[in-house]
C-alpha positions in Angstrom: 17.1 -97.6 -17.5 16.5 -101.3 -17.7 14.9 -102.7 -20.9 11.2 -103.1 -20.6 8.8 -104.6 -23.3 6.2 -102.2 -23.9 2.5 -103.7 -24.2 2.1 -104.0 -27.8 5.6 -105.6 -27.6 4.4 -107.9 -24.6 0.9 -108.6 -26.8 2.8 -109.5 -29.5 5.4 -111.9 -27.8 2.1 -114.0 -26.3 0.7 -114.2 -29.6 3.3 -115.8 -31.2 3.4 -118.5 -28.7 2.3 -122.0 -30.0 1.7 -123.8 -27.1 -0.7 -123.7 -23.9 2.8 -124.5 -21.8 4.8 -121.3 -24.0 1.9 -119.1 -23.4 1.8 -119.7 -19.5 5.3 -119.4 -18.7 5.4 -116.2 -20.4 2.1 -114.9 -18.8 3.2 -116.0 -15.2 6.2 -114.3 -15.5 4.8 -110.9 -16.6 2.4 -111.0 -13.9 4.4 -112.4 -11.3 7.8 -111.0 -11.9 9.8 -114.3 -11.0 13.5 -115.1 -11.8 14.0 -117.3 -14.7 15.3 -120.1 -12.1 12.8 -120.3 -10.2 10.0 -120.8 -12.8 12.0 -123.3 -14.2 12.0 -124.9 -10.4 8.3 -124.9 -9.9 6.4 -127.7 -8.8 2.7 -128.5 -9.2 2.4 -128.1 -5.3 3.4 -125.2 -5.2 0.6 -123.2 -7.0 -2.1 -122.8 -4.1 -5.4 -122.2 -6.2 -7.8 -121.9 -2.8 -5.4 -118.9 -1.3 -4.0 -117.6 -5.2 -0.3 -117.3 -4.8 2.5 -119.1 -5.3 5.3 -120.5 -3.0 9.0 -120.5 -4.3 10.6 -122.9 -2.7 14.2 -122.2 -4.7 14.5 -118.0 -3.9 17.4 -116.1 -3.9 18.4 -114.5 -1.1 15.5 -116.4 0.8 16.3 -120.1 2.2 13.0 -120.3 3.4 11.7 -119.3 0.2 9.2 -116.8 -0.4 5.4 -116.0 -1.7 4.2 -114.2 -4.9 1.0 -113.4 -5.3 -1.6 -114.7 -8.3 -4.8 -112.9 -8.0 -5.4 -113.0 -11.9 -8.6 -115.4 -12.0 -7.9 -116.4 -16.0 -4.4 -117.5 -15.3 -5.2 -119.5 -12.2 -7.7 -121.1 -14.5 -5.0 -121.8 -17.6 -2.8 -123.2 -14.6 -5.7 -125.3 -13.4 -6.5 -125.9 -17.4 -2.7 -127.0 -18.1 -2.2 -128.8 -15.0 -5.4 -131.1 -15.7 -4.3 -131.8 -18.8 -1.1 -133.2 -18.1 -2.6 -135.2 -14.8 0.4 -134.7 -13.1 1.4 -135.4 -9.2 1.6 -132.1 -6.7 5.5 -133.2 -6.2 6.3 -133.5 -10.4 7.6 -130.1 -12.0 5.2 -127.8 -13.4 6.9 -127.1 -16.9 8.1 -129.9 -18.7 9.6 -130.3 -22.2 8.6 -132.8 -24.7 10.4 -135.7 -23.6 8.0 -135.1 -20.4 11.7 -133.9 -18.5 11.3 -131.1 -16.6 11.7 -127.7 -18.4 15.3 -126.1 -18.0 16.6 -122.5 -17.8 18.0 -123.0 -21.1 15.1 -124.2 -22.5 12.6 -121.8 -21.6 15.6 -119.1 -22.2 14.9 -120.4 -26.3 11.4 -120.7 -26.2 11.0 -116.6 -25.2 14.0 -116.0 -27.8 12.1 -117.4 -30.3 9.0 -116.2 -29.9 10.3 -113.0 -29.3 12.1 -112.9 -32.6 8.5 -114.3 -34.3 7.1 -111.4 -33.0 9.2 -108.6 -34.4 10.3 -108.0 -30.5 14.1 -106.1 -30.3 16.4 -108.7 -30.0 17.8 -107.4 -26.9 14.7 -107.4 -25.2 14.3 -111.3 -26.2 15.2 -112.5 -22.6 13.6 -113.8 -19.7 14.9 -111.0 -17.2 13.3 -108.6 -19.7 10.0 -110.0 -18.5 11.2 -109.3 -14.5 11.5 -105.9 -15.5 8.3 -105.7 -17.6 6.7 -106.9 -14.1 8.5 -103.9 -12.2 7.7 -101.0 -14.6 4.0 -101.6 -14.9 3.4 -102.6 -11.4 4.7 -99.1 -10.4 2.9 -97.3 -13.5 -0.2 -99.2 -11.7 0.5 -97.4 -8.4 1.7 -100.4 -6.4 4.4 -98.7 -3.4 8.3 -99.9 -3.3 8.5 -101.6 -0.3 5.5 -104.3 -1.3 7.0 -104.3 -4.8 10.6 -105.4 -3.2 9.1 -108.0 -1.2 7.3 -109.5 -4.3 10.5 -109.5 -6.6 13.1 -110.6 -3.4 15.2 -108.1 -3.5 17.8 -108.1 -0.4 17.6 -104.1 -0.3 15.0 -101.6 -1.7 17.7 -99.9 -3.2 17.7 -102.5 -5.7 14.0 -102.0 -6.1 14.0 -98.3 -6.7 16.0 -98.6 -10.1 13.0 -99.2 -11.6 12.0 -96.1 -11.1 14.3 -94.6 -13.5 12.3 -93.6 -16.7 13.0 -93.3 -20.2 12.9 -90.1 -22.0 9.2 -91.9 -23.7 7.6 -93.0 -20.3 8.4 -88.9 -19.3 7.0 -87.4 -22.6 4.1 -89.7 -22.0 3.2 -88.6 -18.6 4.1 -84.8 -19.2 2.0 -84.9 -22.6 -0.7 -86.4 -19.6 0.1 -83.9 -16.8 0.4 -80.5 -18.3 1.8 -78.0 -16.9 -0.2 -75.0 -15.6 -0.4 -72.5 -18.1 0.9 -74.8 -20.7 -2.2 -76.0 -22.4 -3.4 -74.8 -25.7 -1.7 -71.2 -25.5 -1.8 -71.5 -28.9 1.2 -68.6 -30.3 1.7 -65.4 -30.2 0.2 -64.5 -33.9 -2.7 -66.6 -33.1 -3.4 -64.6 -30.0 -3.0 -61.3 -31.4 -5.3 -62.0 -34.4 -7.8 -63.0 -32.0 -6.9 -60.0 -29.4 -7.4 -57.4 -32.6 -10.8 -58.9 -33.9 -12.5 -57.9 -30.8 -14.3 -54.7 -30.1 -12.1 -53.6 -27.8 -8.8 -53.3 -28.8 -6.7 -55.4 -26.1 -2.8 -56.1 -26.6 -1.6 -59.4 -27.2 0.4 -61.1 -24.3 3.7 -61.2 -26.5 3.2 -57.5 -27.9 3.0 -56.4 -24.7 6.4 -58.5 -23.0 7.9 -56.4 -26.3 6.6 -53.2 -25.2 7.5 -53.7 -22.1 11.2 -54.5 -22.9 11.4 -51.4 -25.3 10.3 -49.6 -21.8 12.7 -51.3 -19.5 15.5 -50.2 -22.3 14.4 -46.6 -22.6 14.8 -46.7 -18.6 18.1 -47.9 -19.2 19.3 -45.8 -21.7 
């Protein structure tokens, strides 16, 4: 199973962002599950706020690029927000550093390590890719099928894909605990139910007295 953050973990890495710019980055790759590269290769033109998605010029395994979606209406407006500020031109990079350069893969690499490690995050799960698989887990958990979640990360084969569909032994207690069983909930024990069988007015056996008696049969049978 990949390394996920979970969403008090995801919460807390936003929060200890310090910057408008740190914030986005991290937001945009949660919700859009890109590869570190090609955030870091973004340009302003490529963020179409009329249609809400953006076009990846730089994709792996895709020389004509590809499309992710953006339907989330308060990031297209921090995009809009951050892009105002900066007044830059639709060909200039999206992210840039402090020296106004544009932002590298190293560079954002640090910023999530760093606020990762401000928030009390593992420190194994202080990476951009972590964020990719973040993106993976929960667009699953939200019901979205393989196939449209393969074209949105670029895999070259859904088998790829479908490895995030291994769970954790938490994720499985979590849904179990969710989806009983039938028969499984609130049977309360066996002392419970014959102290309750015995304080009716008619006398009734309880469910485990009776698989008793009914072995003590099946052995007098056998003997």
């Amino acid at each position: 199973m990949r390394k996920y953050l979970k969403l008090d973990e995801l919460k807390a890495l936003m929060d200890a962002t310090r910057r408008p710019r740190d914030h986005l980055i991290i937001r945009l790759m949660y919700e859009t599950g890109m590869r570190l590269g090609e955030v870091a290769t973004l340009k302003v033109g490529d963020i179409d706020f009329e249609l809400g998605e953006i076009s990846i010029q730089h994709a792996k395994w895709h020389e004509e690029g590809r499309k992710v979606p953006l339907v989330s209406d308060s990031t297209l407006a921090m995009l809009s927000e951050y892009i105002g500020m900066r007044m830059q031109q639709k060909d200039g990079p999206l992210f840039v550093s402090n020296l106004h350069c544009p932002l590298t893969r190293r560079g954002i690499a640090h910023m999530i390590r760093k606020c990762g490690i401000a928030a009390g995050v593992d420190i194994d799960k202080c990476h951009p890719h972590v964020l990719r698989h973040t993106h993976a887990v929960y667009a699953l958990k939200a019901g979205i099928d393989l196939r449209t979640l393969q074209q949105n990360l670029g895999h070259s084969t859904i088998e790829t894909t479908a490895i995030y569909l291994t769970m954790d032994i938490d994720d499985r207690k979590e849904i179990y605990a969710a989806h009983p069983l039938p028969f499984m909930q609130s049977q309360g024990t066996c002392t419970e139910k014959a102290s309750s069988e015995n304080s009716r007015e008619v006398p009734e056996m309880a469910s485990c007295d009776f698989d008793k008696a009914h072995l003590g049969t099946s052995f007098v049978l056998l003997g």
